[in-house]
N, C-alpha and C positions, 0 to 999 in steps of 0.2 A: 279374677279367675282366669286361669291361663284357658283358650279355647284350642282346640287343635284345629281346627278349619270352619269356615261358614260355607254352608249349604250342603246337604248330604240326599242320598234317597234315602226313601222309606226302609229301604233293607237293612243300612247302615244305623239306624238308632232304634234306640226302645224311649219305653218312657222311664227308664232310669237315666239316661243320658246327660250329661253336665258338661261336657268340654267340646259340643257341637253348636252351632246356632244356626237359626235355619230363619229364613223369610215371614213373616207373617202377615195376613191382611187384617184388618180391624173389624171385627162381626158387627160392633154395636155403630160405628161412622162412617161411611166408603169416603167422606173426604180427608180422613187422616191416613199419614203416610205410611207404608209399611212398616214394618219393626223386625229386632231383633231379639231373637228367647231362646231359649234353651229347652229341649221336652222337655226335661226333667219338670225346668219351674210354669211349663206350661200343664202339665197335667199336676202338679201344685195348686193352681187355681192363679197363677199371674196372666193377664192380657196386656191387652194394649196400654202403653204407659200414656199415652196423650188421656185415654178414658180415666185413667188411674191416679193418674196428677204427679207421675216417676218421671226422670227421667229417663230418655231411651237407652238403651247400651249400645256403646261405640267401641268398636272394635279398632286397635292401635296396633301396629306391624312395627315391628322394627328393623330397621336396614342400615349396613353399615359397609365402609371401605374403609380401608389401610393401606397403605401404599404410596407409588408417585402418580401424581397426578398427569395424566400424558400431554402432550405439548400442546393440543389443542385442549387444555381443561378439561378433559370427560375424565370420567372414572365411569366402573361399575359396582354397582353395590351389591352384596351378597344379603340374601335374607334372611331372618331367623325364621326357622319353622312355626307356624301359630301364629296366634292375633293375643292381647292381654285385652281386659274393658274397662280398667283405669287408667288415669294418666298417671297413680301411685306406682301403680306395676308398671307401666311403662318405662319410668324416671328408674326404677330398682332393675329392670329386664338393661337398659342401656349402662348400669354400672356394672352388670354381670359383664355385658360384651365391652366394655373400657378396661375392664380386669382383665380380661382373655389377651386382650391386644397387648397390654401393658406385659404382660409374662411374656407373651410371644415374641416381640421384641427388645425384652430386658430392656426395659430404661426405665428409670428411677427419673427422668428429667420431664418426662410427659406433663404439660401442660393443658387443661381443660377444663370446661365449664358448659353446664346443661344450662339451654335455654329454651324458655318456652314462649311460641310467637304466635302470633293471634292471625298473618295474612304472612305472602309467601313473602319469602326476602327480595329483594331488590338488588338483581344482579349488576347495574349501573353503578351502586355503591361500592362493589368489589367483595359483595356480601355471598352468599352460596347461591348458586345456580341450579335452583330447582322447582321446577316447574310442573302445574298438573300434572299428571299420569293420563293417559286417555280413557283409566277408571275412576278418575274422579278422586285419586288420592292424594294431599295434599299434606306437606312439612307442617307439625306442626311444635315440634321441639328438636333441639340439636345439642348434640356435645362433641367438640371438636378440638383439634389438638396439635403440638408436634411430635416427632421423635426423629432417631438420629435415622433411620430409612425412610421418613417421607413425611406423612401428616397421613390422620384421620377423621372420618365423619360419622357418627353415631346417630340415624334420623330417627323419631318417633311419626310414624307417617299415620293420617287414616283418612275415611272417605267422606265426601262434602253432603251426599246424598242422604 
């Protein structure tokens, strides 16, 4: 489900609401951790997934660059609008933006491949450089590439919390 942002006020949703997700505390455990719902499926009748035996929804951002990499290594990454809460949509959201790149630079020669990693890469390896977020977000799939202006990085990023 594509979401359009997490956390909204009360003004901003109803209980028809479906592409918001908002904080939740657990009524029936205070030692289970927050969660993420949507009204819609909270006045549905869904709570907390740890009481429920779901698992939680994890919301995935995607963030990408194109370009030259500058001479000390940085880049910036542009984001996509929204969060998706699979890693299906996630892997289909980063072929959308490997499409966009691929037209915008005309080249037919684009070389890439998604991969999905379980901990951050290891920049000692000459692998990508990318490191916690100070919110907690971390790489957790990449598709990355050349063309004839530069290389790209296509991340699926979300949060550890």
């Amino acid at each position: 489900m594509k979401i359009k942002k997490i956390g909204a006020s009360p003004y901003e949703v109803t209980a028809e609401t479906k592409d918001v997700l908002v904080w939740l505390e657990c009524i029936e455990n205070e030692s289970h951790p927050s969660y993420l719902n949507t009204p819609y499926n909270l006045v549905q009748g869904q709570r907390c997934p740890l009481c429920e035996g779901r698992e939680p929804i994890v919301p995935y951002k995607i963030a990408y660059f194109a370009g030259k990499i500058n001479k000390d290594g940085g880049f910036n990454y542009t984001f996509r609008k929204g969060h998706v809460t699979t890693l299906k949509e996630a892997k289909d959201e980063v072929n959308k933006v490997y499409k966009d790149i691929k037209r915008k630079y005309k080249t037919a020669k684009s070389e890439c491949d998604l991969v999905i990693i379980d901990e951050i890469p290891d920049v000692k390896n000459g692998k990508c450089e990318i490191k916690p977020h100070e919110d907690g977000t971390l790489l957790v799939g990449r598709m990355e590439g050349t063309f004839d202006g530069g290389e790209f990085f296509i991340d699926i990023l979300t949060k550890t919390n």
